[in-house]
C-alpha positions as CSV (number, residue, x, y, z in Angstrom):
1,X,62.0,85.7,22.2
2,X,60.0,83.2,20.1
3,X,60.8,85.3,16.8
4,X,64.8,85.9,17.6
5,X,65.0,82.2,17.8
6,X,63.6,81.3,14.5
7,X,65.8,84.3,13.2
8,X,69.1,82.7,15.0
9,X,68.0,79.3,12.6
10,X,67.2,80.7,9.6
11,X,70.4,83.1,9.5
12,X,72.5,79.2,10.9
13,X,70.6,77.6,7.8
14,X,71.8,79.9,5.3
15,X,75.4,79.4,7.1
16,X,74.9,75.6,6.0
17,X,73.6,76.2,2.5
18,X,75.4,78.6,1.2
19,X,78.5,76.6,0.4
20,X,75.8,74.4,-2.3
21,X,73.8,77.3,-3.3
22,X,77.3,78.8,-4.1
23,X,78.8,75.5,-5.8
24,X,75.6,74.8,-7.7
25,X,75.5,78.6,-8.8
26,X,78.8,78.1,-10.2
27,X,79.3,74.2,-11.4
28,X,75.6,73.9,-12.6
29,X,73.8,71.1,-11.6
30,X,75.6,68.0,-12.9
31,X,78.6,69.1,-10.9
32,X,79.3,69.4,-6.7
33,X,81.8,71.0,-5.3
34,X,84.1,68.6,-2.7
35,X,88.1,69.5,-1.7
36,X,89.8,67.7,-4.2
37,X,89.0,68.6,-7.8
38,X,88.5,64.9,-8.4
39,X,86.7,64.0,-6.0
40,X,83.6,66.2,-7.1
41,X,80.7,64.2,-7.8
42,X,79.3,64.4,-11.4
43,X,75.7,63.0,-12.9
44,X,76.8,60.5,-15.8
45,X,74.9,58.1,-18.0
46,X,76.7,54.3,-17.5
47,X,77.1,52.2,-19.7
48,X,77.9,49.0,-18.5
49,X,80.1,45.3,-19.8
50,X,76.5,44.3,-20.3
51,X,75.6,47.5,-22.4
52,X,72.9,48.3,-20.1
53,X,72.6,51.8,-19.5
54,X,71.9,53.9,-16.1
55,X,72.0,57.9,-14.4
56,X,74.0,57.9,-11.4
57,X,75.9,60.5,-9.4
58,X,79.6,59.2,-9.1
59,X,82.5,60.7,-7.7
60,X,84.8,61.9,-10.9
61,X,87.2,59.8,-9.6
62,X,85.1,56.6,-9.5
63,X,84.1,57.2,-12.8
64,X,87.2,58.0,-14.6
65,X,88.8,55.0,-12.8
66,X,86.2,53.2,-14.5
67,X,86.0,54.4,-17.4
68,X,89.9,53.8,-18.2
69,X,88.9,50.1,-16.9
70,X,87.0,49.4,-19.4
71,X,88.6,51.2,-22.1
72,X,92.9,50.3,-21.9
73,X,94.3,46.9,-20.4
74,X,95.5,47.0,-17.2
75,X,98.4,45.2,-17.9
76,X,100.3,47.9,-19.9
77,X,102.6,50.4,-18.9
78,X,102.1,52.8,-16.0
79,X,103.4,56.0,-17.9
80,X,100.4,54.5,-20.5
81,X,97.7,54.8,-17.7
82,X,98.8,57.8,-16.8
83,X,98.5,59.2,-20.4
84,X,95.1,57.4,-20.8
85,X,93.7,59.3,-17.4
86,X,94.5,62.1,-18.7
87,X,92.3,61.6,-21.7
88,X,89.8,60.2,-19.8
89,X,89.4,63.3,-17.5
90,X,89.6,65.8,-20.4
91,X,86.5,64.1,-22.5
92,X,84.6,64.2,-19.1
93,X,85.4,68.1,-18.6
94,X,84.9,68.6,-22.7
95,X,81.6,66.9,-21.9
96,X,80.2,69.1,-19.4
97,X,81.4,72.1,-20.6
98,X,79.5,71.6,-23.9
99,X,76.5,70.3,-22.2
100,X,76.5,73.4,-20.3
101,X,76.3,71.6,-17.1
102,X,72.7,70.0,-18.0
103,X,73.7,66.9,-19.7
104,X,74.8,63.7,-18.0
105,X,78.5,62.7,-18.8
106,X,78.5,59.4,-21.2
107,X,80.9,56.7,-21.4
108,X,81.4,52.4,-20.8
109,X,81.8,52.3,-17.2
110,X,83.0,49.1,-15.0
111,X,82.5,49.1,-11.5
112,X,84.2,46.4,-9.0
113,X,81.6,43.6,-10.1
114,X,83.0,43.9,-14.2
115,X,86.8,44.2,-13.0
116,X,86.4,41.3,-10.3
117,X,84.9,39.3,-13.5
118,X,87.2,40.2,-16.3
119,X,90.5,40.7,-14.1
120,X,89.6,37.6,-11.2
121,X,92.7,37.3,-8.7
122,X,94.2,40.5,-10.5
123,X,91.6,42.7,-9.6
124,X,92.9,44.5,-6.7
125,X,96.5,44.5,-7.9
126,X,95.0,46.1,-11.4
127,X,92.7,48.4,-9.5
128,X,95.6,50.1,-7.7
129,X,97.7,50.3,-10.9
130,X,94.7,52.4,-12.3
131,X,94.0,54.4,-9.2
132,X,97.7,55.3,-9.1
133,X,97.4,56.5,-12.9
134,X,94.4,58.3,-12.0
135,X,95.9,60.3,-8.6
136,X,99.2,60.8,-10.1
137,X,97.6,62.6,-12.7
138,X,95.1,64.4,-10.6
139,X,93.4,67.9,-11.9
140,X,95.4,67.7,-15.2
141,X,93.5,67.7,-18.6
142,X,94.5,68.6,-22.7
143,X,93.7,71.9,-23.9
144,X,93.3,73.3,-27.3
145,X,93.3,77.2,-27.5
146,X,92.2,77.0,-23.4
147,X,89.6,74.9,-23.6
148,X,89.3,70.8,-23.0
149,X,90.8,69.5,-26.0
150,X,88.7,66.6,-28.5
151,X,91.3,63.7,-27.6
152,X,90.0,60.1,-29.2
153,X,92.1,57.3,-28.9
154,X,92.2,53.5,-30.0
155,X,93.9,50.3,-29.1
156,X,96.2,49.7,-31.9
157,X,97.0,51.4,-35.2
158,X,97.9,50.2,-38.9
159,X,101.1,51.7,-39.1
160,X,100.1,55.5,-38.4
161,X,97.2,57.4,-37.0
162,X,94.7,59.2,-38.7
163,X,94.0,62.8,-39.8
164,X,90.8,64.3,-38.4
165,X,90.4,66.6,-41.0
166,X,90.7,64.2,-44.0
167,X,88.2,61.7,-41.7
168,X,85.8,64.2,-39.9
169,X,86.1,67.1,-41.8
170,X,87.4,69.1,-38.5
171,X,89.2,72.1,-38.4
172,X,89.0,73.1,-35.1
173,X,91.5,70.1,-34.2
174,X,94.6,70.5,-35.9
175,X,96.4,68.6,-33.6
176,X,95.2,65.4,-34.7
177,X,97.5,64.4,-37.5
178,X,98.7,61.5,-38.7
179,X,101.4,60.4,-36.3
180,X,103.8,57.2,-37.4
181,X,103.5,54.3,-35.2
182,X,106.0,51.6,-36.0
183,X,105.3,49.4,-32.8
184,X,101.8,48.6,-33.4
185,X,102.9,47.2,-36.7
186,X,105.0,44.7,-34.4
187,X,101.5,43.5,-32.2
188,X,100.4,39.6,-32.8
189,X,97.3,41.5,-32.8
190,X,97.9,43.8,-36.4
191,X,96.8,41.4,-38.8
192,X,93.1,39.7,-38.7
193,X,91.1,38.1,-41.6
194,X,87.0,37.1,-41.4
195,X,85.3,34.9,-44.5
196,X,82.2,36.0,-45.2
197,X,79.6,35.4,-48.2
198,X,80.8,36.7,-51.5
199,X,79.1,40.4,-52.2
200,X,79.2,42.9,-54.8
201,X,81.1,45.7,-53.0
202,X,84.7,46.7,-53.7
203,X,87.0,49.9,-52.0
204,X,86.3,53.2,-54.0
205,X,88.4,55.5,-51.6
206,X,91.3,55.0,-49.0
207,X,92.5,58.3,-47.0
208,X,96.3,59.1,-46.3
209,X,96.7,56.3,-43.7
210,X,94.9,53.4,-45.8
211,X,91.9,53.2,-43.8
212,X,88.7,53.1,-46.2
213,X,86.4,56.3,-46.6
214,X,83.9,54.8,-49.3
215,X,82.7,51.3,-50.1
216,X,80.4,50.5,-52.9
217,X,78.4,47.5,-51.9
218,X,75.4,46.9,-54.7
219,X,74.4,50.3,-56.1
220,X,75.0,52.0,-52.3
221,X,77.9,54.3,-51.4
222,X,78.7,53.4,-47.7
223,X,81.4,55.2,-45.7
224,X,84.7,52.6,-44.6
225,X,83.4,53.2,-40.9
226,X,79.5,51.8,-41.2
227,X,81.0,48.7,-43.7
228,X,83.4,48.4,-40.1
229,X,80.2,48.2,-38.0
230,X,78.0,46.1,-40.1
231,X,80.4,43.6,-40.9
232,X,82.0,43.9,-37.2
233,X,85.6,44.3,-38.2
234,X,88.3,45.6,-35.9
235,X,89.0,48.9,-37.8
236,X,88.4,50.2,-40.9
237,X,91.7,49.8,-42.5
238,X,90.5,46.8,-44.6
239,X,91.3,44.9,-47.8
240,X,88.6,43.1,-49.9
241,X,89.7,39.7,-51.9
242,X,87.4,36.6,-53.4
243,X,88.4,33.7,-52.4
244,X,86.7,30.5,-52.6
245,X,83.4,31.4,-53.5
246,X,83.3,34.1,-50.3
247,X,84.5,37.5,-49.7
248,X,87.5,37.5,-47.5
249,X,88.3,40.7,-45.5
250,X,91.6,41.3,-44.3
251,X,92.2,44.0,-41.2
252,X,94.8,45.8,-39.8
253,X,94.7,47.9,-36.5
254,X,91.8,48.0,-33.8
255,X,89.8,50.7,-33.6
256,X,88.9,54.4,-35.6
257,X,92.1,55.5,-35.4
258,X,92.2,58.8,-34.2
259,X,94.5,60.4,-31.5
260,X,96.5,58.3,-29.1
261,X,97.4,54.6,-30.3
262,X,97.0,53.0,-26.9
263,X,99.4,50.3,-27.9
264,X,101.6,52.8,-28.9
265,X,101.4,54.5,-25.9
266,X,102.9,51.2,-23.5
267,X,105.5,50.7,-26.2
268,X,106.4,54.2,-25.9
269,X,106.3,53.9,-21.8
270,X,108.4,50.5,-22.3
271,X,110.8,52.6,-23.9
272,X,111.3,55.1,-21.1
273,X,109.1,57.6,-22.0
274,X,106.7,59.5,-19.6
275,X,103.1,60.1,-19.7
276,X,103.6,63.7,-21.0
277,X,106.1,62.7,-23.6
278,X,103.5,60.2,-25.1
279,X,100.4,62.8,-25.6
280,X,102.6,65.7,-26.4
281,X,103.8,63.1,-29.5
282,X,100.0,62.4,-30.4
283,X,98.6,65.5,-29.4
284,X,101.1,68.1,-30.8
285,X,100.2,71.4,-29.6
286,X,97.9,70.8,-27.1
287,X,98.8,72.0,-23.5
288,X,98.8,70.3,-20.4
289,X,97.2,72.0,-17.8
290,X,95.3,71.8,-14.3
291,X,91.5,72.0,-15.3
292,X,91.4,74.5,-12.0
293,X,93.0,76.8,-14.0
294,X,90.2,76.5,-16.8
295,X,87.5,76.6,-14.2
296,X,88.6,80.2,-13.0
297,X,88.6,81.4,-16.8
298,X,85.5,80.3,-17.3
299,X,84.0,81.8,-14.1
């Protein structure tokens, strides 16, 4: 009696497990299964307003939320949001696809505490709007050749966007091209200029969209984008002029320039076009498609 008993648990345990043994079998282990596709719960490394860094296991949808908190302003357009979720689930399914399942998903995260900070009385309002961007989006991701597309974006362009080839040396993303943006030339935020002390250093290559490739500072060759970092300029597109004893460095755009132009993006949405319309015009010839679908391939 005593040994069909323990037989009747075991054989209810493995009832119980399975499901997980199944999931993790499947998803690997930075991945759980739950009912909705974005509700499954993913391991990701956090980086916080404070640049503090963390491992947690979030809902995808908690995290993605999050992620587009930190990275477009909640004021802009909804068809915007909507086109910045989608990029925001499609890095987070690139990235555990090429981890293999093993590596933590990355990205500057902020939870209620940094929107309650940075939004204050807006911060419930502004949390829907980017909930409703999220859900209205839900499941969908870019593909390139069926797989999770490489989609950057940026806050705000010089003019145009940038050619991954020319700047990365990629072939495997044709789709990013230079794209003209003629509203971002129209933002009170194109223009900015910083003094700083007079160097030896002058432009010695621009790519097809004036950002700079190569500085020469001194007797050093120095690509546009580490001058960008150690001089902490908005974007690489940058002019270099004496003035006054001091070096003066005049900017246009924010950001690397690659892929979506986000201010583009609520210009575009302003102008009654939808989410779909927006990264079909920055991401020409990438697909749209429910990352289910991708999942059952890849089974």
């Amino acid at each position: 009696m005593w040994i069909k008993i323990k037989k009747m648990g075991c054989c209810l345990l493995i009832l119980i497990l399975l499901p997980y043994v199944v999931t993790v079998f499947i998803n690997g282990p930075v991945i759980s299964a739950r009912s909705r596709v974005d509700q499954t719960y993913i391991k990701v490394e956090v980086l916080d307003a404070a640049d503090d860094t963390s491992f947690e296991e979030l809902p995808l949808e908690e995290f993605g939320i999050g992620v587009m908190a930190g990275e477009i302003p909640a004021e802009y357009e909804e068809e915007a949001l909507k086109a910045q979720a989608v990029l925001v689930r499609t890095d987070i399914y690139r990235q555990i696809q090429e981890g293999k399942g093993e590596t933590p998903v990355r990205g500057a995260f902020w939870d209620r505490e940094d929107m309650r900070k940075a939004w204050n009385s807006r911060e419930n309002a502004f949390y829907k709007k980017m909930r409703d961007a999220w859900r209205e989006t839900e499941g969908q991701i870019l593909t390139y050749e069926g797989q999770p597309a490489y989609v950057p974006f940026f806050r705000l362009s010089s003019g145009c966007t940038r050619d991954a080839a020319e700047v990365l040396g990629r072939e495997d993303c044709p789709y990013l091209t230079v794209r003209e943006c003629p509203w971002d030339m129209e933002s009170e935020e194109q223009l900015q200029t910083k003094v700083v002390d007079d160097m030896d250093a002058e432009i010695t290559e621009l790519d097809t969209a004036s950002y700079v490739l190569h500085v020469r500072a001194g007797q050093e060759n120095i690509s546009g984008e580490e001058f960008r970092k150690t001089f902490e300029l908005p974007s690489a597109c940058f002019t270099l002029q004496r003035y006054n004893g001091k070096m003066r460095i005049t900017t246009s755009g924010i950001g690397h320039g690659l892929g979506m132009s986000q201010y583009s993006a609520h210009r575009m949405a302003e102008e009654g076009q939808e989410a779909e319309d927006i990264l079909n015009y920055f991401f020409e010839g990438c697909e749209l498609k429910e990352v289910a679908e991708i999942l059952q391939k890849t089974e």
